[in-house]
N, C-alpha and C positions, 0 to 999 in steps of 0.2 A: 188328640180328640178335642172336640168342642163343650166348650167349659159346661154347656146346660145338658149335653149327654154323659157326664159325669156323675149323676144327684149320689154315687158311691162309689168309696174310690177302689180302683180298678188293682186288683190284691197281684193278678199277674204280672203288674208292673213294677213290684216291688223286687231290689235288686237284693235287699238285705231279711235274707231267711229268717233269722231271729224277731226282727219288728213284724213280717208278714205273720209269723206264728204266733208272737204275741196277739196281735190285732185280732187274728182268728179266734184264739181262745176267748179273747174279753165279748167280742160279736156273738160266742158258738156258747157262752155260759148259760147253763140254764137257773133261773132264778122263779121259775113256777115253784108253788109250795114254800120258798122263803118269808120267811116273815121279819122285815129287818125292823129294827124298833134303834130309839136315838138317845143319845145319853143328857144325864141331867145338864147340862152346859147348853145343848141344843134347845132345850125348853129354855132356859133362859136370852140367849140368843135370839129367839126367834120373838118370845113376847116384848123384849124390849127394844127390838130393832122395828115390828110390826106398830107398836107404839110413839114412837120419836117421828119415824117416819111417817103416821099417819097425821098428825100433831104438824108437825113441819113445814110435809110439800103437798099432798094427795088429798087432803080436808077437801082444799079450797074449791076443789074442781070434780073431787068427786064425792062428795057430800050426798046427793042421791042416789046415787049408785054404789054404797060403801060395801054391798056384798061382793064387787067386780073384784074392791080392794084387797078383801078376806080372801076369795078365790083366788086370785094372781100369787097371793103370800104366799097359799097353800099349798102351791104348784111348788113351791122349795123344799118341798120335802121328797117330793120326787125326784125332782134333780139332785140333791143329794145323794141317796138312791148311786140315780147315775154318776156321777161323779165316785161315791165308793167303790164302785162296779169300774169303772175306764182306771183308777189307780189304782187297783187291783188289790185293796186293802183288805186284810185277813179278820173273817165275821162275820158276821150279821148287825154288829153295834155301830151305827150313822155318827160318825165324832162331828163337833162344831167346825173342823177346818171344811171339811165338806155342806155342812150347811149353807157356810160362809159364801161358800162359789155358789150355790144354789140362790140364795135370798141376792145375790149379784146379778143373776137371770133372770128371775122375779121380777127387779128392778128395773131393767132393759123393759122388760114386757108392760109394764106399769109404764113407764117413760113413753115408749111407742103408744099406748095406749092415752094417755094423756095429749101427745099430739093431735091423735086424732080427734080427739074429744073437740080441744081447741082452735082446730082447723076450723071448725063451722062449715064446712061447706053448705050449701043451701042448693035445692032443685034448679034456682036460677041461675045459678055458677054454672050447673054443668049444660045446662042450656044455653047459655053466654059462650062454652067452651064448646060444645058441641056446635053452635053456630061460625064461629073462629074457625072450627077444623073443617068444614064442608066450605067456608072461604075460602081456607089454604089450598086445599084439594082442588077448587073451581079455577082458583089462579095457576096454578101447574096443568092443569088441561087446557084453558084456554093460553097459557104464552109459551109453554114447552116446546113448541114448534118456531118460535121464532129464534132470530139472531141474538146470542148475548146471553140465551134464558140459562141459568144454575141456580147452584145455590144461591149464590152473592145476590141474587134479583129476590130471591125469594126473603133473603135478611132485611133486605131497603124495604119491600113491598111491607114484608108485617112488624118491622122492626125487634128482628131476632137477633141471637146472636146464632153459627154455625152450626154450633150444640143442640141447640133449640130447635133448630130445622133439622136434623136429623132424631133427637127424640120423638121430634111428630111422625117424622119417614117410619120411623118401627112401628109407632103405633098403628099408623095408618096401615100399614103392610101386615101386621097382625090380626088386626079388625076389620080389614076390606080387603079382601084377597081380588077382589074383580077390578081394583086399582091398580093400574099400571102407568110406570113415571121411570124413565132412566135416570132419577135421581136415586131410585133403590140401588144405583148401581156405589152411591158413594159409602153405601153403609159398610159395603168391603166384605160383606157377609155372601153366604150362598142363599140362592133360593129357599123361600120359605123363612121362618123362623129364626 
């Protein structure tokens, strides 16, 4: 199958009964009405790591926005949570090893989140970019018909690299379906998506 008709993995496929019925069970548990609560290690864990770290790396950039900072943290207790629930730990009592993986997520999310903070994009960027990709487009309709034209014309033309001219093929075949270019044909994929 194709990896983006996958978004769950596909349990008929599994050759090995014991993991398929594990996986079922941890999927089929129900945790309505649980009330799982965290042990003292996890309250210290969590305020001295939300601490250091705010101190550290997350001040600088997000100084205005410190409640983004509190919420992102927060989200660690859920993953937690999850993380006791997939190791299949016995209780309702959240230990710090599971925390631990949690405030690790947290982290990633805060990170991702920080890029984009820093990225800047601006209305003008994407106007600059949206004007570049109605370029692109115009130059593959008007020389697609000649001799020579592929990729390689279209790397010289906007000085891409191969990569680059086929990330633009997706997007454009995503967002403009009334686009047509037998350069879709290099993407290797089927029709559509």
């Amino acid at each position: 199958k194709e990896f983006n008709k996958c978004g769950l993995y596909d349990l008929e496929g599994f050759s090995d009964k014991l993991i398929e019925k594990q996986i079922v069970e941890i999927l089929e548990k129900t945790v309505e009405g649980c009330n799982f609560t965290f042990n003292a290690e996890c309250y210290e864990l969590y305020m001295e790591v939300f601490d250091v770290l705010w101190v550290r790396q997350y001040e600088k950039f997000m100084y205005e926005e410190k409640n983004y900072y509190r919420t992102y943290m927060l989200e660690a207790f859920k993953y937690a949570v999850f993380h006791h629930l997939i190791h299949q730990k016995s209780g309702l009592v959240v230990d710090a090893d599971s925390l631990e993986w949690a405030i690790k997520v947290s982290l990633f999310m805060l990170n991702s989140y920080q890029k984009f903070i820093t990225s800047k994009i601006t209305k003008d960027d994407v106007i600059i970019e949206a004007d570049r990709l109605k370029r692109f487009m115009q130059f593959i309709n008007d020389n697609e018909s000649k001799s020579g034209f592929g990729v390689r014309a279209v790397c010289r033309k906007f000085s891409m690299k191969k990569e680059d001219v086929l990330t633009n093929l997706r997007a454009i075949r995503i967002h403009d379906r009334k686009f047509k270019t037998r350069l879709f044909d290099m993407l290797g994929e089927k029709n559509g998506v």
